[in-house]
Backbone as XML, in Angstrom:
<?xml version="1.0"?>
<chain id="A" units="angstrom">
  <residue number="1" name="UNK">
    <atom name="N" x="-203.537" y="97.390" z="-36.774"/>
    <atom name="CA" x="-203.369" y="95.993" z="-37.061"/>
    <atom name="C" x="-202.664" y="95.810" z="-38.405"/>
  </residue>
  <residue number="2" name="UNK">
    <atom name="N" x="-203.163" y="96.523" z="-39.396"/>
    <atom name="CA" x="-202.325" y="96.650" z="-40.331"/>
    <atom name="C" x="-201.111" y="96.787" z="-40.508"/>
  </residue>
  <residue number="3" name="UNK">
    <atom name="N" x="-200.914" y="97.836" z="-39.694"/>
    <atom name="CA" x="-199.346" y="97.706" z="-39.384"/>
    <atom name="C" x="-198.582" y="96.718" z="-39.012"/>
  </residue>
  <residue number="4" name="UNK">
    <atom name="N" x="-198.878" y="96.017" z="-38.176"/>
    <atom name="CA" x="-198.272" y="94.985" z="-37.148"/>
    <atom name="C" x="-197.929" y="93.920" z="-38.514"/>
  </residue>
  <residue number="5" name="UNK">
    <atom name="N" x="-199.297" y="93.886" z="-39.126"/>
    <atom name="CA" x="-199.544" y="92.474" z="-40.140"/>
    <atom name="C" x="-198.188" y="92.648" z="-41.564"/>
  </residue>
  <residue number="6" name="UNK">
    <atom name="N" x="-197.896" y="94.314" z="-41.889"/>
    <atom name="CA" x="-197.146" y="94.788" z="-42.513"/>
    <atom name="C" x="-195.703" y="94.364" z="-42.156"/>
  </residue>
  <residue number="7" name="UNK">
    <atom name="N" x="-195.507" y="94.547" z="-40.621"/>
    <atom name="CA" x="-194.392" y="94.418" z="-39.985"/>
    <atom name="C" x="-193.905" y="92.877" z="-40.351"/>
  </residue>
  <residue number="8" name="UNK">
    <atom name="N" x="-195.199" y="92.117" z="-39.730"/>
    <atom name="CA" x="-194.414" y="90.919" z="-39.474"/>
    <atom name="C" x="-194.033" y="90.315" z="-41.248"/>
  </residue>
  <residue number="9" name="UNK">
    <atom name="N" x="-194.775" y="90.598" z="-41.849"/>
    <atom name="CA" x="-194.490" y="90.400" z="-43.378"/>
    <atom name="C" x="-192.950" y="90.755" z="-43.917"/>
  </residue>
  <residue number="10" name="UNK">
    <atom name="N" x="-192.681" y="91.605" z="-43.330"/>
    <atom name="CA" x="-191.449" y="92.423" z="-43.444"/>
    <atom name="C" x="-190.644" y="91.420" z="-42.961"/>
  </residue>
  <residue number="11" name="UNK">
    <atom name="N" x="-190.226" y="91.332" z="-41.760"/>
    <atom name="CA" x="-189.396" y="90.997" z="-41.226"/>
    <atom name="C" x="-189.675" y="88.984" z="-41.644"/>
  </residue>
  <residue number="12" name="UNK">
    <atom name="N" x="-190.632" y="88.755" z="-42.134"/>
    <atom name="CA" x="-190.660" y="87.213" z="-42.194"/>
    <atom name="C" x="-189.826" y="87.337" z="-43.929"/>
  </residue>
  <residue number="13" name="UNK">
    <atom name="N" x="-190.372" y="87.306" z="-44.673"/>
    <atom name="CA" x="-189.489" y="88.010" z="-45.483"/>
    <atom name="C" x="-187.671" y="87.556" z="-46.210"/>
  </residue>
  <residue number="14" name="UNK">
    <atom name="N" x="-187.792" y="88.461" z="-44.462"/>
    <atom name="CA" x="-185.811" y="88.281" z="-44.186"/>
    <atom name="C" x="-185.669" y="87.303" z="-43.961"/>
  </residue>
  <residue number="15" name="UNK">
    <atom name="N" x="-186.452" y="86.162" z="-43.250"/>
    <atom name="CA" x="-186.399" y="84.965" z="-43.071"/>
    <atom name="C" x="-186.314" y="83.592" z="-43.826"/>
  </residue>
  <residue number="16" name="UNK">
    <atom name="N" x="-187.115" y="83.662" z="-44.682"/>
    <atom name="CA" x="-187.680" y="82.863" z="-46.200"/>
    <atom name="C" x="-186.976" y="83.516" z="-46.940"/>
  </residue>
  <residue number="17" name="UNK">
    <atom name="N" x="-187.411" y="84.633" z="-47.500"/>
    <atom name="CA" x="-186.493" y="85.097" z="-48.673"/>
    <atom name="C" x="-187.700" y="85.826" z="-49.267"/>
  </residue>
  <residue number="18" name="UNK">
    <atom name="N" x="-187.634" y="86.776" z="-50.226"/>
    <atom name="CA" x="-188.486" y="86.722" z="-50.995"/>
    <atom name="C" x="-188.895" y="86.052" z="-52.258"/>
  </residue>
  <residue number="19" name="UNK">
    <atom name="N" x="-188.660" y="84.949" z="-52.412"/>
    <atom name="CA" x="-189.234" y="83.983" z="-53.740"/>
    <atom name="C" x="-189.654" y="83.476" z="-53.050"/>
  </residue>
  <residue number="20" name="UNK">
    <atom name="N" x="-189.648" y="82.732" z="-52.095"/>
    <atom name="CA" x="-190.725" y="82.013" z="-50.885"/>
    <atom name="C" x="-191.648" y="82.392" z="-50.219"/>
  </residue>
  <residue number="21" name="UNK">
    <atom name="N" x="-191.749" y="83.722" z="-49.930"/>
    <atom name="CA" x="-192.218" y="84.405" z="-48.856"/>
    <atom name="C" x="-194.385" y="84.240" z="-49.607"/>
  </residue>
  <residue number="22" name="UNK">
    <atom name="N" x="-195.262" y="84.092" z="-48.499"/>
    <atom name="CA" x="-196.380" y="83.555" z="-48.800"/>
    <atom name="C" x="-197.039" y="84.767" z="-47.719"/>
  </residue>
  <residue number="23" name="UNK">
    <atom name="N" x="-197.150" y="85.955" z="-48.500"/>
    <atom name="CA" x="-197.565" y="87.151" z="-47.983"/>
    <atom name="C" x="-199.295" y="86.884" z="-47.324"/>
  </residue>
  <residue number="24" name="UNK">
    <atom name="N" x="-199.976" y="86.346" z="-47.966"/>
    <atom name="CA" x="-201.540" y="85.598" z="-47.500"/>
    <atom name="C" x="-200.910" y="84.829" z="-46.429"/>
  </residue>
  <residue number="25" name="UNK">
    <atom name="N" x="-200.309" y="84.033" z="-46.068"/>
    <atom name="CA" x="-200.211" y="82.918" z="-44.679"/>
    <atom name="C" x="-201.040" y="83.820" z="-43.622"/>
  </residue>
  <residue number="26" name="UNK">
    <atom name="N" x="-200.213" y="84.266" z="-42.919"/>
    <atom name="CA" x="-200.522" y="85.503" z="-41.866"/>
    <atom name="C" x="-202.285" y="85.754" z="-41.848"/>
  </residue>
  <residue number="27" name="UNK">
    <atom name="N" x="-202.641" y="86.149" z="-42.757"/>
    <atom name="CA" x="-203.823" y="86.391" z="-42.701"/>
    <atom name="C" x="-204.938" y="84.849" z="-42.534"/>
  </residue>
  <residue number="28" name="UNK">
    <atom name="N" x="-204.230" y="83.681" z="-43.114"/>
    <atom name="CA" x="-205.133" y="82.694" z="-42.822"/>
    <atom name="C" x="-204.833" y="82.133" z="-41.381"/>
  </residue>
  <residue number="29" name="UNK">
    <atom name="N" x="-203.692" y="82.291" z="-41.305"/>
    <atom name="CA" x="-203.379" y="81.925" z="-39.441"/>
    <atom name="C" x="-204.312" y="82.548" z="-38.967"/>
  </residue>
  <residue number="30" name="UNK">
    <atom name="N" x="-204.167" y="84.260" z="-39.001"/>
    <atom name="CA" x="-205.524" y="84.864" z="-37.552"/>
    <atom name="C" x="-206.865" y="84.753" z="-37.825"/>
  </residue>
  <residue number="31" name="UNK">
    <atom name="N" x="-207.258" y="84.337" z="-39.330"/>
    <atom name="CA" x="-208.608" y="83.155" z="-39.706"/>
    <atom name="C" x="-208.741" y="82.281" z="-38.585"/>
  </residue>
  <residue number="32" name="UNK">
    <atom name="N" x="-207.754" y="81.807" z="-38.448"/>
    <atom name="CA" x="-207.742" y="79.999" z="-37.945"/>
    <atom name="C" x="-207.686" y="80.563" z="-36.435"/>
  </residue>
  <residue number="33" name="UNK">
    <atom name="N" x="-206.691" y="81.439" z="-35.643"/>
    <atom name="CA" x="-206.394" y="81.240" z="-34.385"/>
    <atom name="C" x="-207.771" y="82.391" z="-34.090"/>
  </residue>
  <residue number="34" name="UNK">
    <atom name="N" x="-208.498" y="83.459" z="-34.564"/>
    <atom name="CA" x="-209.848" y="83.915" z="-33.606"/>
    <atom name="C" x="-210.966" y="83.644" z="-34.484"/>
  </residue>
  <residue number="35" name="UNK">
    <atom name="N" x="-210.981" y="82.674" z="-35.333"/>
    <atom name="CA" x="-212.308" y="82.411" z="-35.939"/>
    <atom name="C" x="-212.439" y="83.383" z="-37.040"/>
  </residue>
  <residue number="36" name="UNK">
    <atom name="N" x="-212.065" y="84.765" z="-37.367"/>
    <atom name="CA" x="-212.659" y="85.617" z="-38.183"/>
    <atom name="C" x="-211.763" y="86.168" z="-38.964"/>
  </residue>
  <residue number="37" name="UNK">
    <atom name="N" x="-211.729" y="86.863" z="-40.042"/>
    <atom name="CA" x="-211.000" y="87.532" z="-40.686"/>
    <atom name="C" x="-210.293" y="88.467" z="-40.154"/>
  </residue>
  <residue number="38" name="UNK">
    <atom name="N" x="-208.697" y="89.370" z="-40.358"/>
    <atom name="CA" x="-208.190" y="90.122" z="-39.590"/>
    <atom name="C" x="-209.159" y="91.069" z="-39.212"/>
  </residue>
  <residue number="39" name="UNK">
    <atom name="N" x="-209.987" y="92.055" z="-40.242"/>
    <atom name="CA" x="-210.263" y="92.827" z="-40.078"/>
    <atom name="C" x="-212.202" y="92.820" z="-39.576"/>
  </residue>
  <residue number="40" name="UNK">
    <atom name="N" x="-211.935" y="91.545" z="-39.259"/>
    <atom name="CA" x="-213.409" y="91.215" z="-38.496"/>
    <atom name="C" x="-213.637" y="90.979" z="-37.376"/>
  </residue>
  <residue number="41" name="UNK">
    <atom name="N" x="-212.500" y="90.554" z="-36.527"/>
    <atom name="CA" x="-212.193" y="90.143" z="-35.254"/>
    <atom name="C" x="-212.837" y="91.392" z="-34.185"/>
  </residue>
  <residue number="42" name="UNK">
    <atom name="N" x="-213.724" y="90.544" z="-33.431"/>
    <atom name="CA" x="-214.286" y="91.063" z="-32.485"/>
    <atom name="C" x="-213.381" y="92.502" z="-31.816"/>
  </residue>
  <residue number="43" name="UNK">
    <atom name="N" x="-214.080" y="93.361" z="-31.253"/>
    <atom name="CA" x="-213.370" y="94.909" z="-30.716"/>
    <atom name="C" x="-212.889" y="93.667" z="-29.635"/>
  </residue>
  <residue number="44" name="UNK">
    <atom name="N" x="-213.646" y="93.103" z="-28.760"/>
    <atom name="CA" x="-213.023" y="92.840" z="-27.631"/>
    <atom name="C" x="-212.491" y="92.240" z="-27.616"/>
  </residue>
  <residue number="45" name="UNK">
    <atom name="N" x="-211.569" y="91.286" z="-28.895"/>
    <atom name="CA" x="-210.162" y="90.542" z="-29.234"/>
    <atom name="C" x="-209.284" y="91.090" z="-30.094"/>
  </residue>
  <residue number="46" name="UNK">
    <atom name="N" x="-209.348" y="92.587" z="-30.294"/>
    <atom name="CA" x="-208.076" y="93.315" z="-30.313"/>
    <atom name="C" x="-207.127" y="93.616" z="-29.608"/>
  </residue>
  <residue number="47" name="UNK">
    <atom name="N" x="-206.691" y="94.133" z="-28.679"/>
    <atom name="CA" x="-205.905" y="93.806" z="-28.633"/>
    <atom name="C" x="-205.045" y="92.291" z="-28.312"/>
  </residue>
  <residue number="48" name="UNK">
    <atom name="N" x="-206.364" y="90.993" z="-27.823"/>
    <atom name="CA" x="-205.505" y="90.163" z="-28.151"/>
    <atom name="C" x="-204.624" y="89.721" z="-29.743"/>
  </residue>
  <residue number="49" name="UNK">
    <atom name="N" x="-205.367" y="89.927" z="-30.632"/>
    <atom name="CA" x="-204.694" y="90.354" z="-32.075"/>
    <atom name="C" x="-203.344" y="90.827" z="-32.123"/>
  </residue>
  <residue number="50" name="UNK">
    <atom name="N" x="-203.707" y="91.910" z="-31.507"/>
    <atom name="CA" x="-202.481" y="92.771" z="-31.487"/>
    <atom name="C" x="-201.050" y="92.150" z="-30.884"/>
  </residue>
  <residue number="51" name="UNK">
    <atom name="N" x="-201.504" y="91.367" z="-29.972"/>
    <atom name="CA" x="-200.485" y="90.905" z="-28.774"/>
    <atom name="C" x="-199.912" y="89.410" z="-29.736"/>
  </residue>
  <residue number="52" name="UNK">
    <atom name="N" x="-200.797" y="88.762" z="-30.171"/>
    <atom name="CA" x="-200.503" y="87.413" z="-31.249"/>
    <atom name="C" x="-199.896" y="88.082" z="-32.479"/>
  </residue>
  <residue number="53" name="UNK">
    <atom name="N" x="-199.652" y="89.220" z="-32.936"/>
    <atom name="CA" x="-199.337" y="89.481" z="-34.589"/>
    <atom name="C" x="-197.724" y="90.117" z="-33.568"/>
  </residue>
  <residue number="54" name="UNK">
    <atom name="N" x="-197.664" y="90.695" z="-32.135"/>
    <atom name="CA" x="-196.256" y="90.993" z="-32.055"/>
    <atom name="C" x="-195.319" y="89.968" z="-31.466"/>
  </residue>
  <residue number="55" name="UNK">
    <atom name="N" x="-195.867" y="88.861" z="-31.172"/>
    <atom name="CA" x="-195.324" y="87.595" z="-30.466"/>
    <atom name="C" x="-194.629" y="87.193" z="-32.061"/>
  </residue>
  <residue number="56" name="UNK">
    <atom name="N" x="-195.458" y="87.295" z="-33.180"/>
    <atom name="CA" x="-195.347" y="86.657" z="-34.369"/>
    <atom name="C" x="-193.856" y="87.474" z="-34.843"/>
  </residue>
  <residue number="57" name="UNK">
    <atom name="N" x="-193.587" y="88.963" z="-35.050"/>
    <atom name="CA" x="-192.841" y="89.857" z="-34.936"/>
    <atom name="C" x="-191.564" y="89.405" z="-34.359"/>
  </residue>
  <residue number="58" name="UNK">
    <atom name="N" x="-191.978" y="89.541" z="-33.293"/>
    <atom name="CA" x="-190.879" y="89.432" z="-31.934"/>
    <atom name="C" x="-189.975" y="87.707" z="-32.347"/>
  </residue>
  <residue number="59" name="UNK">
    <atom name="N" x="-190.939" y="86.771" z="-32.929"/>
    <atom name="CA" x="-190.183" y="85.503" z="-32.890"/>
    <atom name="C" x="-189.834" y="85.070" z="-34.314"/>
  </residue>
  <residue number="60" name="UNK">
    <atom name="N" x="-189.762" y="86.457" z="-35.387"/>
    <atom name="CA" x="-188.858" y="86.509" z="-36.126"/>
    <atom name="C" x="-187.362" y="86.762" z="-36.214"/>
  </residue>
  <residue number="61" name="UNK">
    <atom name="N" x="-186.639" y="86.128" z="-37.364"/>
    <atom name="CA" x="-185.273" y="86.317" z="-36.789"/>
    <atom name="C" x="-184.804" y="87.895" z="-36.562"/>
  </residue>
  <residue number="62" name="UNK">
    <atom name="N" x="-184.848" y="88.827" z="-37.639"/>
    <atom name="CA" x="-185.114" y="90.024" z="-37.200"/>
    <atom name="C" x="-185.605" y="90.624" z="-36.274"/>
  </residue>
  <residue number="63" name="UNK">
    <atom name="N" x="-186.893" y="90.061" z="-35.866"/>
    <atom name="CA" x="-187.389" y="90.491" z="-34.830"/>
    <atom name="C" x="-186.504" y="90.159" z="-33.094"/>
  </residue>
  <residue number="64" name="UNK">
    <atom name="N" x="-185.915" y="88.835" z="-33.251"/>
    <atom name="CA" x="-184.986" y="88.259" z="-32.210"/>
    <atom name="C" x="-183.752" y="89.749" z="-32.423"/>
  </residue>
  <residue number="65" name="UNK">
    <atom name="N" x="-183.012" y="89.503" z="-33.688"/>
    <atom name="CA" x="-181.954" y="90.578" z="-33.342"/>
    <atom name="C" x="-181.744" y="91.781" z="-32.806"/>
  </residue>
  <residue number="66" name="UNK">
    <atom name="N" x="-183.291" y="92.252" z="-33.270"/>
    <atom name="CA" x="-183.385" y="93.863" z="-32.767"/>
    <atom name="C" x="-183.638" y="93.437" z="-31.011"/>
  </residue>
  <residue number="67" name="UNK">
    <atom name="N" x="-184.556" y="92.654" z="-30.750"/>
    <atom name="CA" x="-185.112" y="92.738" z="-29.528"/>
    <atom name="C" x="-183.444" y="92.913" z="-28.583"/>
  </residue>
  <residue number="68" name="UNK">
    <atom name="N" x="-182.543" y="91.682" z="-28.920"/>
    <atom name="CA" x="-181.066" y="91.842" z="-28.561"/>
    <atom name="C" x="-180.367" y="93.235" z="-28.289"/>
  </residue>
  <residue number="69" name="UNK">
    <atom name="N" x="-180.656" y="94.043" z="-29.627"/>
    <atom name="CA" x="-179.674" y="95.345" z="-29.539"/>
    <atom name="C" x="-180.709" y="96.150" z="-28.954"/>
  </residue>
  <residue number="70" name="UNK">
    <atom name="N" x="-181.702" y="95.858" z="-28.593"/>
    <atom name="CA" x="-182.454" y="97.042" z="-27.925"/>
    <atom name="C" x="-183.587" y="97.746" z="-28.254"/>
  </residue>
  <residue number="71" name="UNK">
    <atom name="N" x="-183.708" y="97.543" z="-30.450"/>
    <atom name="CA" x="-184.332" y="98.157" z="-30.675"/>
    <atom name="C" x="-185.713" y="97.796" z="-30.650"/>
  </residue>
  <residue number="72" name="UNK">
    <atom name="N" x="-186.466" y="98.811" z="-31.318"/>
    <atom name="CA" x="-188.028" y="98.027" z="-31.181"/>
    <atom name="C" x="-188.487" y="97.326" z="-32.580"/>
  </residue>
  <residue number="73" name="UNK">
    <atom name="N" x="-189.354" y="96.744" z="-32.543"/>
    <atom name="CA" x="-190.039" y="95.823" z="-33.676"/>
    <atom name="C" x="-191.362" y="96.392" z="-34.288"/>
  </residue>
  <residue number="74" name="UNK">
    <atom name="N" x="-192.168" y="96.968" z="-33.004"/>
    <atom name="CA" x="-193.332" y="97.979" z="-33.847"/>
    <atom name="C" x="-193.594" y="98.789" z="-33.210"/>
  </residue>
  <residue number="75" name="UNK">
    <atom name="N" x="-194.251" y="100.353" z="-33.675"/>
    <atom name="CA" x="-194.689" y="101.302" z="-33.011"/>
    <atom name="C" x="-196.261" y="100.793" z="-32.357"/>
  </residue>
  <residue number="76" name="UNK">
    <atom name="N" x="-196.278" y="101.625" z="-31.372"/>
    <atom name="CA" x="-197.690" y="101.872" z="-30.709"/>
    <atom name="C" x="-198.806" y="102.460" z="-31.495"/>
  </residue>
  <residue number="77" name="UNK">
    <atom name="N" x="-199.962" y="101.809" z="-31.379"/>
    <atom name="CA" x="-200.969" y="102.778" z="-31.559"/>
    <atom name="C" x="-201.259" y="103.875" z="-32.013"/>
  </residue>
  <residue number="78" name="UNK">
    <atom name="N" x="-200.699" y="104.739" z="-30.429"/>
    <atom name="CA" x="-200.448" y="105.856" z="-30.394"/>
    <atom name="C" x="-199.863" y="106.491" z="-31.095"/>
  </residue>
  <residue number="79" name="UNK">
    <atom name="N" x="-198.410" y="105.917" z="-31.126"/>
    <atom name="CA" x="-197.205" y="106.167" z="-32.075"/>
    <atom name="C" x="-197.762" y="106.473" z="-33.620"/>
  </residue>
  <residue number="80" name="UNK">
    <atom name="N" x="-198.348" y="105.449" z="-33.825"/>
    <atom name="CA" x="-198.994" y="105.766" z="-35.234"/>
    <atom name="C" x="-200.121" y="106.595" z="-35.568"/>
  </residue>
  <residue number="81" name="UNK">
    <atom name="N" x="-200.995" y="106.312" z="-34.505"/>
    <atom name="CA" x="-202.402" y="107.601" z="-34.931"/>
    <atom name="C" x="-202.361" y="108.801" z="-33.837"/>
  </residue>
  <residue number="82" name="UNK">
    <atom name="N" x="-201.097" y="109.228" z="-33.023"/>
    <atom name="CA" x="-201.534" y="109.662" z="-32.008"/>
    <atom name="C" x="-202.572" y="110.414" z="-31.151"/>
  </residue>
  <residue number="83" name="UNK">
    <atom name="N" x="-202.515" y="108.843" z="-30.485"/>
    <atom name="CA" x="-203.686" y="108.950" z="-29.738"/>
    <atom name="C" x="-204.944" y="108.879" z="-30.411"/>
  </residue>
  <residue number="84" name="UNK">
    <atom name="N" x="-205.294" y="108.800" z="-31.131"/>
    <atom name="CA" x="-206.456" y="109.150" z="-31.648"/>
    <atom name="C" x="-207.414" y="108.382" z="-31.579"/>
  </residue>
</chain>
């Protein structure tokens, strides 16, 4: 999740700018949209988490361009802890 939350920070970023950019937002949104803190959110609304922080990703402008050329926006899980 961290990652994802890293990602979309990243790529929002490119968007705003960085003198604008409000690195806390993100974290009070998934406050607001599952009730709990990122890292409190129920096991059995992870991966919805997961699926809301890459929608967030994905509907950055960066995130739009890559999706275009093909590339990807975040690694898996797996990808990152494999498997583990």
């Amino acid at each position: 999740m961290k990652h994802l939350i890293d990602r979309y920070n990243e790529y929002k970023e490119g968007d705003v700018g960085k003198s604008k950019m409000n690195y806390a937002a993100i974290w009070g949104i998934i406050k607001k949209e599952f009730k709990a803190s990122a890292y409190q959110v129920p096991e059995a609304q992870f991966e919805a988490l997961c699926l809301f922080l890459q929608h967030r990703i994905d509907n950055t402008k960066q995130g739009r361009i890559n999706r275009g050329k093909g590339f990807k926006n975040y690694s898996t899980f797996d990808e990152i802890y494999g498997g583990e």
